[in-house]
N, C-alpha and C positions, 0 to 999 in steps of 0.2 A: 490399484493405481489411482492417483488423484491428480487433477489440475491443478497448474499456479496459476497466479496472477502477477504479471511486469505492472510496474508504480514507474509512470517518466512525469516531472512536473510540466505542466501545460505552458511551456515555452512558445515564442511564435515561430519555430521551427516544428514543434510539435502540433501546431494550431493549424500549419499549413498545411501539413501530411494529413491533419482532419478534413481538414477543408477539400484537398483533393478527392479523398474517399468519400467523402459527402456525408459522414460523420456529425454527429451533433454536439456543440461545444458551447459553451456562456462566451457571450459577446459585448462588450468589450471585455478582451485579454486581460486581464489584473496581471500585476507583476507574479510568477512563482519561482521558485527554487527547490533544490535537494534541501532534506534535512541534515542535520548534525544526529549522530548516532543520540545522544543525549536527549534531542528533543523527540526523536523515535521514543526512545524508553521513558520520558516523561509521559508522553501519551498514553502509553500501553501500562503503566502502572498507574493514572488516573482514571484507568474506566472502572468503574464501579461494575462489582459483581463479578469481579475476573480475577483472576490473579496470572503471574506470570514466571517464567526463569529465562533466564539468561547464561547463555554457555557461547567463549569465544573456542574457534575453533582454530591451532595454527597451524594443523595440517592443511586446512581448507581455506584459510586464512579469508575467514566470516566471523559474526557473530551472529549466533540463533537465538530470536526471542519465542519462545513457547508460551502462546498465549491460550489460556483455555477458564471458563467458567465457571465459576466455583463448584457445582457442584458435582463437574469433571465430566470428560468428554462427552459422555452421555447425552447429558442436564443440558447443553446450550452448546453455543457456536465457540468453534476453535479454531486455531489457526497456528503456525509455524512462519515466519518472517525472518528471511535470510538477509543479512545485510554488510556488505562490503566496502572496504573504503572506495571515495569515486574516484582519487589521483592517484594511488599509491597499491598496484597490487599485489605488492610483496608481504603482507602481513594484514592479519586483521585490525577492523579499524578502533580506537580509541574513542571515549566519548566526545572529544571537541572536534572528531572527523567529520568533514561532508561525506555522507554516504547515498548507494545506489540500493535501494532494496527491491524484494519481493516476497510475495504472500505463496508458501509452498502447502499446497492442500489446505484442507480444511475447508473454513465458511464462507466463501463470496460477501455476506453481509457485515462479517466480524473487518474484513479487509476493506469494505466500506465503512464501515464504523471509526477504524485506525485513521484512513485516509482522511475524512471529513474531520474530526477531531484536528489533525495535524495540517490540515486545507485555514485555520483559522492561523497558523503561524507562519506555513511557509506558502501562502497559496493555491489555488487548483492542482490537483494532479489529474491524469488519464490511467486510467487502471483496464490492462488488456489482459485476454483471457490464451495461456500460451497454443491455446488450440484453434485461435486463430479467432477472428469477426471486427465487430467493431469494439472501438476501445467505448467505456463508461467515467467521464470528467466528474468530479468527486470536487463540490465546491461546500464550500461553509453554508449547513442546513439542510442539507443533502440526507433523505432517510431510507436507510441502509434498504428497509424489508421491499418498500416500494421502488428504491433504485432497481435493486438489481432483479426483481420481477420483470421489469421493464425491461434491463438489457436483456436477460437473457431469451424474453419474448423477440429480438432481435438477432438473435444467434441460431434458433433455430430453421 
């Protein structure tokens, strides 16, 4: 078994729900939003050292990007990133769809890596762990190995 990770952009509906938990967030709010499937798969085919696939599913009506390391699962951080249209859940989404995604197993770091990459176009995100704690706010410059050392010295 393995953990995901939920990706919700750091909205101020999301900011308050931090604030209540007492949560640690960047202050002032910058504007964020969901991506477009497109700019997902822009990001995840510019990281160097990676390669990726892409398989839409319409029984599950997702699309999965398999992102792993070149020199494959072993070699480095990977990850699986489930992503669904966010209006429409009758089919999987298209590349000009706003979508909802998340990180299914794999690397906490690699899922950091995606998020701050894609934190320079569409914003902050909060990345939670579905096993419950506090959420980890993934802003532009944000580094992956020491993020998430950090959170998860706070989960346990």
């Amino acid at each position: 078994m393995g953990v995901s990770y939920v990706v919700l952009p750091l909205t101020k509906d999301v900011a308050d729900w931090m604030d209540q938990a007492g949560e640690a967030r960047p202050s002032p709010l910058e504007a964020s939003r969901s991506p477009t499937l497109r700019e997902l798969k822009a990001v995840v085919e510019g990281l160097e050292g990676y390669h990726s696939r892409v398989r839409a599913s319409v029984r599950l009506r997702c699309v999965d990007l398999d992102v792993v390391a070149q020199g494959g699962y072993r070699a480095g951080w990977s990850t699986t990133i489930w992503a669904h249209c966010l209006h429409d859940k009758t089919r999987h989404p298209e590349d000009d769809d706003v979508i909802r995604f998340s990180f299914h197993k794999g690397s906490p770091e690699l899922a950091v890596l995606v998020l701050e990459r894609l934190s320079h176009v569409c914003g902050p995100f909060v990345l939670y762990c579905d096993g419950g704690g506090p959420g980890l706010a993934v802003t532009p410059g944000l580094e992956p190995r020491r993020a998430v050392e950090q959170w998860f010295s706070l989960l346990e």
